[in-house]
DRENPA-3360 file (N, C-alpha, C; in nm, 2 decimals, always signed):
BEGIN
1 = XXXXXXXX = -4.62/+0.48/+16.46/-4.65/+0.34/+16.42/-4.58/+0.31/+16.29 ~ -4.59/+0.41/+16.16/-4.51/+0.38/+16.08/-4.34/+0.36/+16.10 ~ -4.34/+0.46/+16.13/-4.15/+0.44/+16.17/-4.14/+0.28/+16.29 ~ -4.24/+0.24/+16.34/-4.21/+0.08/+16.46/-4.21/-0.03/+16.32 ~ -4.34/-0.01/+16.21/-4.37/-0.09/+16.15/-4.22/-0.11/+16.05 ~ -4.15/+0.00/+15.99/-4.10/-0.03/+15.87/-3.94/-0.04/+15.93 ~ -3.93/-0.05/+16.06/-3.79/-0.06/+16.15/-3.81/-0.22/+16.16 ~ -3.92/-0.27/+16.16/-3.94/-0.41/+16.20/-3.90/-0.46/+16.09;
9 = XXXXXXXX = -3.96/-0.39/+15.96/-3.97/-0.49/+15.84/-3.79/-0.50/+15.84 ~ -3.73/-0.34/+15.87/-3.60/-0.34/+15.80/-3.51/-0.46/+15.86 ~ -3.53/-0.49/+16.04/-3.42/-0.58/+16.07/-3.48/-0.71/+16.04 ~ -3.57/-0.74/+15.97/-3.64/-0.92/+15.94/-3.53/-0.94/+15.79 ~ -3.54/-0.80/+15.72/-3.51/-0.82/+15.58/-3.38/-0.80/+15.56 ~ -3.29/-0.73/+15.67/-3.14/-0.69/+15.71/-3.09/-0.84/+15.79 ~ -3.16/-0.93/+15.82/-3.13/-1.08/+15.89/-3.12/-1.15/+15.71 ~ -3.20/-1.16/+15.70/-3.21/-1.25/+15.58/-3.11/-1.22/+15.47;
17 = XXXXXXXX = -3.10/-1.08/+15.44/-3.02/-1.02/+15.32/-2.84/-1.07/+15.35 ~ -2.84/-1.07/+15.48/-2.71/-1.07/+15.48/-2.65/-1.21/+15.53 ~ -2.71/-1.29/+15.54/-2.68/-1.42/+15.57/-2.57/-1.46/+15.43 ~ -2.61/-1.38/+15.35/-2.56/-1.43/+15.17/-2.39/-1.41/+15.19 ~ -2.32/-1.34/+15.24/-2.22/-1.30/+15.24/-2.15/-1.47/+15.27 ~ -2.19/-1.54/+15.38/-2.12/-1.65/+15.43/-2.16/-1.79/+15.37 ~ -2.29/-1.77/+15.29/-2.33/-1.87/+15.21/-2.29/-1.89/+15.08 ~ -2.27/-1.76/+15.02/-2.25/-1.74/+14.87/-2.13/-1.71/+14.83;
25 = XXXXXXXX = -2.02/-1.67/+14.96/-1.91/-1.60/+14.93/-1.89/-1.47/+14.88 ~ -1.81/-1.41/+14.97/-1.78/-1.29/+14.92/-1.83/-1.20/+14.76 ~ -1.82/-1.30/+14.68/-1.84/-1.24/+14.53/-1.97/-1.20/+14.50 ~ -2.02/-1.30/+14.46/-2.19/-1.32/+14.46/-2.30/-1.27/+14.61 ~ -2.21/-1.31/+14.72/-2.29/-1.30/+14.86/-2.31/-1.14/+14.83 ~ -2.17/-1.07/+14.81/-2.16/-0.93/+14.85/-2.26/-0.85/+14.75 ~ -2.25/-0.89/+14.63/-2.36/-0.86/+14.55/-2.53/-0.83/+14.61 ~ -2.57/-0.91/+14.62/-2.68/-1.02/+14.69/-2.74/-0.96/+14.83;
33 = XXXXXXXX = -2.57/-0.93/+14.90/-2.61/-0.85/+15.02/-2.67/-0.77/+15.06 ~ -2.62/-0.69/+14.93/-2.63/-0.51/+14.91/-2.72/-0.48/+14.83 ~ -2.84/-0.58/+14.82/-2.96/-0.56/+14.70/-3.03/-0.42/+14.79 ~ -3.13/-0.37/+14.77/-3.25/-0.27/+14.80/-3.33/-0.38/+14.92 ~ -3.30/-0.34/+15.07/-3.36/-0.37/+15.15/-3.43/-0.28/+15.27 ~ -3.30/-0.27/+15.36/-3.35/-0.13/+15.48/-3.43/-0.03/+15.38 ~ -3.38/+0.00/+15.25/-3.44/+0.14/+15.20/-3.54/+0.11/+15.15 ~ -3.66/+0.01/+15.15/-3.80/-0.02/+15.06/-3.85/+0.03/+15.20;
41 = XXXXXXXX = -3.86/-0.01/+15.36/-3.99/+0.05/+15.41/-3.92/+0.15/+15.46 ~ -3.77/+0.21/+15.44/-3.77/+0.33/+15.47/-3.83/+0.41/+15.37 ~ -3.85/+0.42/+15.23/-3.91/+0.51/+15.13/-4.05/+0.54/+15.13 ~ -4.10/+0.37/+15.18/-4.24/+0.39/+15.24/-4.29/+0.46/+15.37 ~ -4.23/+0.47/+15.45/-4.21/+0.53/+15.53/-4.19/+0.67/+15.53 ~ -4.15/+0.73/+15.47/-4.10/+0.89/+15.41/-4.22/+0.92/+15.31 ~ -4.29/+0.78/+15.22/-4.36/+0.87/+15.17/-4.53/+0.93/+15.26 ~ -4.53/+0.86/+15.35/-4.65/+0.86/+15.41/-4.64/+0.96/+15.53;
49 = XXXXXXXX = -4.51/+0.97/+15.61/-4.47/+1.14/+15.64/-4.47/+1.23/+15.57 ~ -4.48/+1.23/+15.43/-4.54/+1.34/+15.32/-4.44/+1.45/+15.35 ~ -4.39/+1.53/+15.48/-4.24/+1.59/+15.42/-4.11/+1.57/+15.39 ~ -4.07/+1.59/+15.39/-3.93/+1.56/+15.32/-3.91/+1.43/+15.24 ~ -4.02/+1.35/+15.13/-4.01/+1.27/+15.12/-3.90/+1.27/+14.96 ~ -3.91/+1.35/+14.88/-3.84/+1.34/+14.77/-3.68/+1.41/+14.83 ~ -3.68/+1.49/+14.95/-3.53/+1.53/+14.97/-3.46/+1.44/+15.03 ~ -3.53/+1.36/+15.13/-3.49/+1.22/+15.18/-3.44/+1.14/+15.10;
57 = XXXXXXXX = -3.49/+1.12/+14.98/-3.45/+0.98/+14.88/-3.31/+1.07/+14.77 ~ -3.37/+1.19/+14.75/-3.22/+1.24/+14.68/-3.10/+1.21/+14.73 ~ -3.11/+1.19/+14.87/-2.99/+1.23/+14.97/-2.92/+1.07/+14.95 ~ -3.01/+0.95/+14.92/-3.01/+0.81/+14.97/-2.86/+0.82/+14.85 ~ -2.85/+0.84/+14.73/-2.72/+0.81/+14.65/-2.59/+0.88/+14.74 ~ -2.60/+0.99/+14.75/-2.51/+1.06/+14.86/-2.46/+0.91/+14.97 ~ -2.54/+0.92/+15.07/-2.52/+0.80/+15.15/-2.48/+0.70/+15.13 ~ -2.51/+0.64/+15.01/-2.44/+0.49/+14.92/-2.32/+0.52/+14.94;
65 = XXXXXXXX = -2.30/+0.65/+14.88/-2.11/+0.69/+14.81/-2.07/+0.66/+14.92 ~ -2.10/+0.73/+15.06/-2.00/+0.76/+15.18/-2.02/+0.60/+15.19 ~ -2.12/+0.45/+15.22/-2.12/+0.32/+15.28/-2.01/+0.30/+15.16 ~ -2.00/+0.33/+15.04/-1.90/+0.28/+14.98/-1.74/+0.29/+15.00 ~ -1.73/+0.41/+15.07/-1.59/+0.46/+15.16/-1.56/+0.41/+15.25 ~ -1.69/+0.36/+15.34/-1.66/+0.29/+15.42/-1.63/+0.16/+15.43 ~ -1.71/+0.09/+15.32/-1.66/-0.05/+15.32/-1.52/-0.02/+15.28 ~ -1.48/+0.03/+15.18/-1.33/-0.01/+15.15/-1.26/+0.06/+15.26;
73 = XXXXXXXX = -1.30/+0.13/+15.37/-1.20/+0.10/+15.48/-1.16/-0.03/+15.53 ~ -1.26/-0.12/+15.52/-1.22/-0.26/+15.53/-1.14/-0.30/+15.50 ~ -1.11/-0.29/+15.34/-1.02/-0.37/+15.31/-0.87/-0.29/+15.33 ~ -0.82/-0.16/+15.28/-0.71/-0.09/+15.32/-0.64/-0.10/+15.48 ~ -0.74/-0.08/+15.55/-0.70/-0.05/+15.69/-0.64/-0.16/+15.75 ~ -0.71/-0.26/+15.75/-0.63/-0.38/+15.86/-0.51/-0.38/+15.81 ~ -0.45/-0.39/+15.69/-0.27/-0.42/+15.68/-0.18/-0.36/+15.75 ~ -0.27/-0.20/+15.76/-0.20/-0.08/+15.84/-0.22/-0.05/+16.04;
81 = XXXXXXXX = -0.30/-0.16/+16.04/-0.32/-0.18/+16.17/-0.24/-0.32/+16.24 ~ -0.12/-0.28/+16.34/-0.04/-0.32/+16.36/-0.07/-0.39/+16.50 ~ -0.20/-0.34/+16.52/-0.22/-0.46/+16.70/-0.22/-0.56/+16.65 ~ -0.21/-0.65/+16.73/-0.24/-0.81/+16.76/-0.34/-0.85/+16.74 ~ -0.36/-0.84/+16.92/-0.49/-0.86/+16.99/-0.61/-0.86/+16.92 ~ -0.69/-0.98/+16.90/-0.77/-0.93/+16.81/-0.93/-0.84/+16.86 ~ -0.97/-0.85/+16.99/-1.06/-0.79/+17.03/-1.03/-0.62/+17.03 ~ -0.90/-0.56/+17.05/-0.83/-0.43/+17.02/-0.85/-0.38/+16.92;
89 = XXXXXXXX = -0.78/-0.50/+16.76/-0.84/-0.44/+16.64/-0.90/-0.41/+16.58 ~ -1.03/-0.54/+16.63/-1.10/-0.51/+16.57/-1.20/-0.40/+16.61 ~ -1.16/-0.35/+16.75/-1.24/-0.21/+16.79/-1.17/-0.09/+16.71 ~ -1.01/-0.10/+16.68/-0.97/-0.06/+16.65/-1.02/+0.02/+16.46 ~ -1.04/-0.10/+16.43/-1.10/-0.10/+16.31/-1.26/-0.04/+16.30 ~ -1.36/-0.07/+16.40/-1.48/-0.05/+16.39/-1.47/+0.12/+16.43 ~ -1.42/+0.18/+16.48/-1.39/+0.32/+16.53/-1.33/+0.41/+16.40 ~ -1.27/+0.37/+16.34/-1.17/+0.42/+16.24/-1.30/+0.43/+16.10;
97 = XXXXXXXX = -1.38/+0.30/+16.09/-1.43/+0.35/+16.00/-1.55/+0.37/+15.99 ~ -1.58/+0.43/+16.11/-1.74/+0.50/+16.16/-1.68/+0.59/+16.19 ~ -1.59/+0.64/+16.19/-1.51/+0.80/+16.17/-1.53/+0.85/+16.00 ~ -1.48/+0.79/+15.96/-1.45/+0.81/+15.80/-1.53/+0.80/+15.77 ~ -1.69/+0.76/+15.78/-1.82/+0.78/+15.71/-1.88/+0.88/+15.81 ~ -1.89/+0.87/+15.93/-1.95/+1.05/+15.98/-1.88/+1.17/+15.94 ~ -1.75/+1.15/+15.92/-1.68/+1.28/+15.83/-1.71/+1.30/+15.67 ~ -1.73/+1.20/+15.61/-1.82/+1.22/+15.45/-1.98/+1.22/+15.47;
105 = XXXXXXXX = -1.97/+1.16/+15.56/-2.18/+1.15/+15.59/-2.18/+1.30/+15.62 ~ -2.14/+1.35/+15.69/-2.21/+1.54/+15.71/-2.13/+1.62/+15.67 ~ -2.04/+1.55/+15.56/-1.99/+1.66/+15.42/-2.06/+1.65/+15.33 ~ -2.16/+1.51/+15.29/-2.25/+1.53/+15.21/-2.40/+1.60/+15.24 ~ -2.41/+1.59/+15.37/-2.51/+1.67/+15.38/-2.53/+1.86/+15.40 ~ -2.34/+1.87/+15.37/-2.34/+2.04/+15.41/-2.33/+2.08/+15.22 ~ -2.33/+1.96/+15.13/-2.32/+1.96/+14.97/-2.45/+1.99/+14.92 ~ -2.54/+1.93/+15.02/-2.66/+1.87/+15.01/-2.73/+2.03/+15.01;
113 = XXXXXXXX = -2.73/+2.10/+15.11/-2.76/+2.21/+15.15/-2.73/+2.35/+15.08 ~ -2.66/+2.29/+14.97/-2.61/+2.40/+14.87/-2.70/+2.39/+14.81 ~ -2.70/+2.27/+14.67/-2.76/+2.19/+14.59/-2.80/+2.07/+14.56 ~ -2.88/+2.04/+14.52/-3.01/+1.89/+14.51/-3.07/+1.86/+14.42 ~ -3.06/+1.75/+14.35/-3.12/+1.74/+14.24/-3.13/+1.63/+14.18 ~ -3.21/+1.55/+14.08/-3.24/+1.42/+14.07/-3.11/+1.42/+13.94 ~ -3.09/+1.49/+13.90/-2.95/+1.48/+13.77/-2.84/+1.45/+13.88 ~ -2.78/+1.54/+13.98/-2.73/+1.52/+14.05/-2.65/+1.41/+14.14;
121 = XXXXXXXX = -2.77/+1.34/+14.18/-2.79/+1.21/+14.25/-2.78/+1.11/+14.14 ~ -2.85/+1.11/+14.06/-2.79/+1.03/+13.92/-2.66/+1.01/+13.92 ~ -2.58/+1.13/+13.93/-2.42/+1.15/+13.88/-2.36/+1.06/+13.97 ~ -2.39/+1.08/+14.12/-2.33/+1.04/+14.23/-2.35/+0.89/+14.19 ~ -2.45/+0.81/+14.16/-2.49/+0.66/+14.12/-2.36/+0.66/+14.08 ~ -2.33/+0.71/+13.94/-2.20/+0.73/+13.84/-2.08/+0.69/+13.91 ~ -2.02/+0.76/+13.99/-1.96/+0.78/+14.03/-1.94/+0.64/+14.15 ~ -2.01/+0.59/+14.22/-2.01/+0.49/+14.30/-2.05/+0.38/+14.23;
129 = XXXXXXXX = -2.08/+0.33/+14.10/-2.05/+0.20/+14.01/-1.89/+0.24/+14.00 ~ -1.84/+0.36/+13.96/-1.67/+0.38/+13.92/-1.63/+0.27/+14.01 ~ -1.68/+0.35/+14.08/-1.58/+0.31/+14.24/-1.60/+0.15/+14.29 ~ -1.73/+0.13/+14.25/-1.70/-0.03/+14.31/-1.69/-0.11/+14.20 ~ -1.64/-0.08/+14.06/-1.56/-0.16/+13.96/-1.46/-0.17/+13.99 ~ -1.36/-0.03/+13.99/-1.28/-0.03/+14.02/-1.22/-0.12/+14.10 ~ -1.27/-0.11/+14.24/-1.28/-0.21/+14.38/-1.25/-0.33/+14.36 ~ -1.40/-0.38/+14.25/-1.37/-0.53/+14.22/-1.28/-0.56/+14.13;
137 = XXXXXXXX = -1.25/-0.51/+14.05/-1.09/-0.56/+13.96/-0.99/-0.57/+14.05 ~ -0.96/-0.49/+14.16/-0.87/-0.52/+14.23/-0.86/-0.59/+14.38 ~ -0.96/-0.68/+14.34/-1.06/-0.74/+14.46/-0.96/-0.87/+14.47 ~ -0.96/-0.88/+14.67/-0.87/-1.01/+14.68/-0.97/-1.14/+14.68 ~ -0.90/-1.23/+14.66/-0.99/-1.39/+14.69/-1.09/-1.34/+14.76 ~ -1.21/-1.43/+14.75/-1.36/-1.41/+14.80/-1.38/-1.54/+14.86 ~ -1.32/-1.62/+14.94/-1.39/-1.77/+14.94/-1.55/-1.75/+15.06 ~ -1.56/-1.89/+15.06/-1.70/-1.91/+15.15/-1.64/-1.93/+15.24;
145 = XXXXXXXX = -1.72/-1.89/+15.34/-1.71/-1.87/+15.47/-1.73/-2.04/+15.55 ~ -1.65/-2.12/+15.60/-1.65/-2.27/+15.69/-1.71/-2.23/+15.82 ~ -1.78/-2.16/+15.89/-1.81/-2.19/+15.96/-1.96/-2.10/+16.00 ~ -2.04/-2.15/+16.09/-2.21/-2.14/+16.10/-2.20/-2.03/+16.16 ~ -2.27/-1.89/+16.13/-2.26/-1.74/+16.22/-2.43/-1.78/+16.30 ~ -2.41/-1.78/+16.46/-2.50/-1.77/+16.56/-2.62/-1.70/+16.52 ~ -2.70/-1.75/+16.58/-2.85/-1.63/+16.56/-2.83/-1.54/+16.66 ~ -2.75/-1.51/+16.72/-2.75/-1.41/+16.81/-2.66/-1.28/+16.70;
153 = XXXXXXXX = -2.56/-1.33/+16.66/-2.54/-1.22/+16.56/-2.65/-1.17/+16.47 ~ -2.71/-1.25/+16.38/-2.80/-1.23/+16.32/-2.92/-1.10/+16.37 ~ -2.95/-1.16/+16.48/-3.01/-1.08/+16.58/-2.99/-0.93/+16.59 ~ -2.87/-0.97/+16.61/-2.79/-0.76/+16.65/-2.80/-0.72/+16.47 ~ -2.77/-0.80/+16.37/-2.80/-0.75/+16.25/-2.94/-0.65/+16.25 ~ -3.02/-0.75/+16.28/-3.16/-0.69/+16.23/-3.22/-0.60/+16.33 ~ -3.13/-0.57/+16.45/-3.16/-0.47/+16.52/-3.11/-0.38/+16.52 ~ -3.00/-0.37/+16.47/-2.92/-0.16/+16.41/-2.99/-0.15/+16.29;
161 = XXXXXXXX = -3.01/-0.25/+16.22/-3.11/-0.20/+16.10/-3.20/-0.13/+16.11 ~ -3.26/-0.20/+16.19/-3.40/-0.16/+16.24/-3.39/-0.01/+16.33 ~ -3.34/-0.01/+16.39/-3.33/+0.08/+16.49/-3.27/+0.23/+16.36 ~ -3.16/+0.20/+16.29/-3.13/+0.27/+16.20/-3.28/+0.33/+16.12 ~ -3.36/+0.25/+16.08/-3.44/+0.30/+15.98/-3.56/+0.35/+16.05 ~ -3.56/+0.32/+16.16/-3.69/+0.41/+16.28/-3.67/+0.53/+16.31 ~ -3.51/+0.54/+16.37/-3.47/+0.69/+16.35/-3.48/+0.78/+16.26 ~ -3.45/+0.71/+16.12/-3.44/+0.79/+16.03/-3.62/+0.81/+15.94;
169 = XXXXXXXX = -3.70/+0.71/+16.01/-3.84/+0.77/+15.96/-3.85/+0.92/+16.07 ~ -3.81/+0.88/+16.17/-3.84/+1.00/+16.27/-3.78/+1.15/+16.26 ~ -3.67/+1.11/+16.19/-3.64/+1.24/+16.10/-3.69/+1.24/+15.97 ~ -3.77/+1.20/+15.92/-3.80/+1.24/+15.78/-3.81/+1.43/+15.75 ~ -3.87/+1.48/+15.87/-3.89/+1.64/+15.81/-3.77/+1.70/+15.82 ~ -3.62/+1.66/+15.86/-3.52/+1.69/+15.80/-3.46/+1.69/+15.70 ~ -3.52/+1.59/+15.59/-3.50/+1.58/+15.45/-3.37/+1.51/+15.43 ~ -3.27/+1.57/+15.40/-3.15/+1.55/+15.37/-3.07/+1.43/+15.48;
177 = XXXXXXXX = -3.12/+1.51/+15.64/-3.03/+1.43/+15.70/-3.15/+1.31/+15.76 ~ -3.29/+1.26/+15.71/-3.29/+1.14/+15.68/-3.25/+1.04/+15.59 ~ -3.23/+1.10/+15.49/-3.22/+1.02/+15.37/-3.04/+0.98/+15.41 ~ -2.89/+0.99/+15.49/-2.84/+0.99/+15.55/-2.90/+0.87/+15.64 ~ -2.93/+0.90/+15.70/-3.02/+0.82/+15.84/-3.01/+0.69/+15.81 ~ -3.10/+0.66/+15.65/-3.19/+0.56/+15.62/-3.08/+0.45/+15.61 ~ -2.97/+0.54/+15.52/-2.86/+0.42/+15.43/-2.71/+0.44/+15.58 ~ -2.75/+0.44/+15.67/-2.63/+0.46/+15.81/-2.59/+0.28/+15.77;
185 = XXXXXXXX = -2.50/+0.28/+15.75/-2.41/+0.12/+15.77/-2.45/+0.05/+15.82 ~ -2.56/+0.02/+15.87/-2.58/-0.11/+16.00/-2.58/-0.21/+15.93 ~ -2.62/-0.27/+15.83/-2.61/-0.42/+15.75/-2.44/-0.41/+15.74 ~ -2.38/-0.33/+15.68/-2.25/-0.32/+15.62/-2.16/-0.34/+15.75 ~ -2.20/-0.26/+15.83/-2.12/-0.25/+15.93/-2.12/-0.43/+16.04 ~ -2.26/-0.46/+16.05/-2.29/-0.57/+16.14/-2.21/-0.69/+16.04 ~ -2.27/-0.68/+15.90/-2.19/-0.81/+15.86/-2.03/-0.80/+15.84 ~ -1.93/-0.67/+15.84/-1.81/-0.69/+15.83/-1.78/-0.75/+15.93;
193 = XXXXXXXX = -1.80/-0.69/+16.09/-1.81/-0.75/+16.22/-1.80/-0.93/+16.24 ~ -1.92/-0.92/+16.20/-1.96/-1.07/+16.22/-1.88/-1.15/+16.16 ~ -1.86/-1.12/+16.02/-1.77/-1.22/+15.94/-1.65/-1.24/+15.97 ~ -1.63/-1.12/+16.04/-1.50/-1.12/+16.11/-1.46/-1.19/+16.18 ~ -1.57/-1.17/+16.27/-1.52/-1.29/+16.41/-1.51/-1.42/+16.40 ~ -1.67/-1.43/+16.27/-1.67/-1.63/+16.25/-1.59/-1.66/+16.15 ~ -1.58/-1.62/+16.02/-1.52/-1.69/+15.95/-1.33/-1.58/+15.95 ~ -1.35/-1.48/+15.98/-1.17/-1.45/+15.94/-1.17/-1.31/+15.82;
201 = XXXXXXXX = -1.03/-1.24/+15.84/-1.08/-1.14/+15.73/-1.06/-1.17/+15.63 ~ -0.98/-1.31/+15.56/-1.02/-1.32/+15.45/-1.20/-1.32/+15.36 ~ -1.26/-1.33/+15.45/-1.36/-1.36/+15.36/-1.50/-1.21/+15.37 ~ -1.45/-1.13/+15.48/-1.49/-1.00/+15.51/-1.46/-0.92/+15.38 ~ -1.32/-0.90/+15.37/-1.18/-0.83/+15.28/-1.28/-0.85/+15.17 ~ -1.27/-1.02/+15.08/-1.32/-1.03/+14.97/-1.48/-1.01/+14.93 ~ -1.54/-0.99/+15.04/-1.66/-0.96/+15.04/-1.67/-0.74/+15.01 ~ -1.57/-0.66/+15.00/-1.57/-0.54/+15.00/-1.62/-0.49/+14.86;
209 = XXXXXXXX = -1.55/-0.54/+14.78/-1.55/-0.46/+14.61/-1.69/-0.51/+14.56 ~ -1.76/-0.66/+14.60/-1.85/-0.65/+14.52/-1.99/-0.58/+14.60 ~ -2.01/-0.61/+14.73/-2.02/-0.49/+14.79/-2.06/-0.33/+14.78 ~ -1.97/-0.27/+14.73/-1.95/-0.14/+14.66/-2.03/-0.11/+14.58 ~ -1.98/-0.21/+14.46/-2.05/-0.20/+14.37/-2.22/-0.28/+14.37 ~ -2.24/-0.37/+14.42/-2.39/-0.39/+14.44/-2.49/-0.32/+14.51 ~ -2.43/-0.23/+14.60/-2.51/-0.16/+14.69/-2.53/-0.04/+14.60 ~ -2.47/+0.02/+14.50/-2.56/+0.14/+14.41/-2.68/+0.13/+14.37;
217 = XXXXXXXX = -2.73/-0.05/+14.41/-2.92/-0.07/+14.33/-2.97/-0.02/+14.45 ~ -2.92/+0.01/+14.56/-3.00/+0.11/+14.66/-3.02/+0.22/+14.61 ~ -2.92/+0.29/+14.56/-2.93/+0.45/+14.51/-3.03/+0.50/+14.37 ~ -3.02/+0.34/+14.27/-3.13/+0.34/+14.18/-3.28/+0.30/+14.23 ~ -3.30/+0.23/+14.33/-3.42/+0.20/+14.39/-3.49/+0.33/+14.45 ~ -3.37/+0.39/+14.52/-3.44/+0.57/+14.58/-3.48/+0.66/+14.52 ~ -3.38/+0.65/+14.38/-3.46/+0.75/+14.27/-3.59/+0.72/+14.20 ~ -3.55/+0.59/+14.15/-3.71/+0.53/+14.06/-3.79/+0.55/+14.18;
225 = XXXXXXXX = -3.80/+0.57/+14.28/-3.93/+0.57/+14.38/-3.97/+0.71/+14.38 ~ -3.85/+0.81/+14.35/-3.93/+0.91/+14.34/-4.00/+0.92/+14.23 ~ -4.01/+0.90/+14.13/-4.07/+0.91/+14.00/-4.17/+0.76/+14.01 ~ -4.15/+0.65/+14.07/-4.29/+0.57/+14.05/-4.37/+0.58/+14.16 ~ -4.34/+0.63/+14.32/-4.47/+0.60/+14.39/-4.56/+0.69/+14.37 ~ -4.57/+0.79/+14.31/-4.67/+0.89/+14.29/-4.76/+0.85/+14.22 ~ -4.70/+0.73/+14.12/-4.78/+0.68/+14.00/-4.87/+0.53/+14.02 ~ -4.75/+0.45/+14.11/-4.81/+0.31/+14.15/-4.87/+0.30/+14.33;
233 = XXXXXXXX = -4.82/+0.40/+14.38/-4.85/+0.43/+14.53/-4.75/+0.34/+14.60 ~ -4.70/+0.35/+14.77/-4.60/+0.35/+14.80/-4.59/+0.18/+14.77 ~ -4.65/+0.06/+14.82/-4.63/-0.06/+14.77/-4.63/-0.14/+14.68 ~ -4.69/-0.07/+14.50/-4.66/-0.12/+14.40/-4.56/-0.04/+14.35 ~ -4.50/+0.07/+14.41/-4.42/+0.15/+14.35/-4.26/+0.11/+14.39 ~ -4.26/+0.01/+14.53/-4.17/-0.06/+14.59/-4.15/-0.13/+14.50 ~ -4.23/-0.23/+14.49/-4.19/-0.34/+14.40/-4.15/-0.33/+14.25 ~ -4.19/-0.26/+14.20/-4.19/-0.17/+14.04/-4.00/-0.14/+14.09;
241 = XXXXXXXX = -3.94/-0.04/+14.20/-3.88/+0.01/+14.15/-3.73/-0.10/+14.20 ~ -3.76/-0.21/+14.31/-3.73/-0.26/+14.35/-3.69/-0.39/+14.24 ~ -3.77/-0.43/+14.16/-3.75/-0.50/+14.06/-3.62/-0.46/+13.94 ~ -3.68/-0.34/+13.87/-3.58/-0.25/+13.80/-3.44/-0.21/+13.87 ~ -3.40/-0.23/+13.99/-3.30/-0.18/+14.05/-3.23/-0.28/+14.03 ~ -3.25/-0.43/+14.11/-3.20/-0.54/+14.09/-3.21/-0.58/+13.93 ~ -3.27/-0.59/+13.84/-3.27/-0.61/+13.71/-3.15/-0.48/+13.63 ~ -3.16/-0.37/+13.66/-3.05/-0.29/+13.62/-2.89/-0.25/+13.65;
249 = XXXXXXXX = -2.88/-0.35/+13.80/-2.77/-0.30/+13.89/-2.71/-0.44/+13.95 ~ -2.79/-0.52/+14.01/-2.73/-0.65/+14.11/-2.74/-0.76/+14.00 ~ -2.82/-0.78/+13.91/-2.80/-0.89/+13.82/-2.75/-0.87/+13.73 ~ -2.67/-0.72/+13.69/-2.56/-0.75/+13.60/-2.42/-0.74/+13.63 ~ -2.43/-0.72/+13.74/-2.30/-0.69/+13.86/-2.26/-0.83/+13.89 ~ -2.37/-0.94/+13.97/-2.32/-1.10/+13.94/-2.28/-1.16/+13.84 ~ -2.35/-1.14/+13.72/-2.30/-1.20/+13.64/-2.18/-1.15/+13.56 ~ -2.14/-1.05/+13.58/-1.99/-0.98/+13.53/-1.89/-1.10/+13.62;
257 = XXXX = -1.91/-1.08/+13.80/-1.85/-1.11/+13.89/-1.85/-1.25/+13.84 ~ -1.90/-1.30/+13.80/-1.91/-1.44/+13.79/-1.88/-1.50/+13.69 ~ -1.81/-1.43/+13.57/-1.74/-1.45/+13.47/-1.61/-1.42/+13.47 ~ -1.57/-1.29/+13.54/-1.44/-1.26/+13.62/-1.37/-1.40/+13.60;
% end
């Protein structure tokens, strides 16, 4: 019942979250996109399976890094992809870089299996702000998206979400390879897709760097949860750490981007 309940919350809140990409434009949307969502009832979820709940959430920065590899397959890869056809490519594309995060997704979990640790996962935070600054300095145009994306897309959004973060309550007593599970691409992945089709890759492309970098208040949201739900319990400890994530990571990330 928990893993049905908090799969539901994830695809309602993985529909809404990501609408921002085509409303807000790439800059701000991507920011916005990538706030702390799938991972609030997946944490709640892990903590109420009571095992593997703190090796689950270590693992969640790991997982950011590799969605952060992934997105910028986005933007690298299409130049180098020489089909036409667009229904080709873009399979061509969707395969290529759900390759490149199951090859870092269970390299970090054979890392994981050496050593673990909340300093650790900290570092990795580190290291994936690097990376999606970096990203954004050399970030192309971001415009808004001209045209309306279906509720049927929307739809399949909130349903790999969901389906993502049910499996990954279901593994919770694997520790490591839920916390893996929780942060699997489906927002990232559904909205590159989607953007794709309705609006074009310019606005997918410019949607990548900020992206990157906004989606690390996931990796801060999984740690402060280990250290607040013990203290506020799993639903004031959501909101507690959920607040501080976005206040320490996505609203200073917009407003940098937005002075750019």
């Amino acid at each position: 019942m928990t893993a049905l309940l908090a799969a539901i919350s994830a695809g309602l809140v993985a529909i809404l979250a990501t609408i921002a990409v085509e409303r807000m434009g790439g800059l701000l949307g991507g920011v916005f996109a990538s706030i702390p969502t799938t991972i609030v009832p997946a944490a709640i979820g892990f903590y109420f399976a009571q095992d593997g709940f703190v090796s689950a959430l270590l693992a969640v920065p790991y997982g950011m890094l590799v969605n952060a590899l992934f997105l910028y397959m986005w933007r690298v890869l299409p130049p180098r992809i020489s089909i036409v056809n667009f229904g080709y490519r873009l399979t061509v594309m969707i395969v290529l870089s759900l390759s490149v995060w199951a090859f870092f997704a269970f390299g970090s979990i054979f890392l994981q299996s050496i050593y673990s640790s909340l300093w650790l996962s900290g570092l990795i935070i580190c290291v994936q702000l690097g990376l999606g600054y970096w990203a954004c300095i050399h970030n192309p145009p971001a415009p808004k998206g001209g045209k309306k994306v279906g509720w049927g897309t929307l739809a399949m959004r909130g349903v790999l979400a969901g389906s993502a973060i049910g499996v990954s309550i279901l593994l919770s007593s694997f520790g490591a390879l839920a916390g893996i599970a929780s942060v699997f691409p489906a927002i990232f992945l559904t909205t590159m897709v989607s953007v794709w089709i309705s609006q074009g890759e310019s606005v997918q492309g410019g949607a990548v760097g900020p992206m990157m970098l906004g989606s690390s208040s996931v990796s801060v949201f999984a740690l402060l949860a280990i250290i607040l739900f013990p203290i506020f319990g799993p639903f004031g400890g959501s909101v507690v750490s959920w607040v501080l994530a976005v206040l320490c990571t996505s609203v200073p990330s917009a407003i940098w981007l937005n002075r750019r």
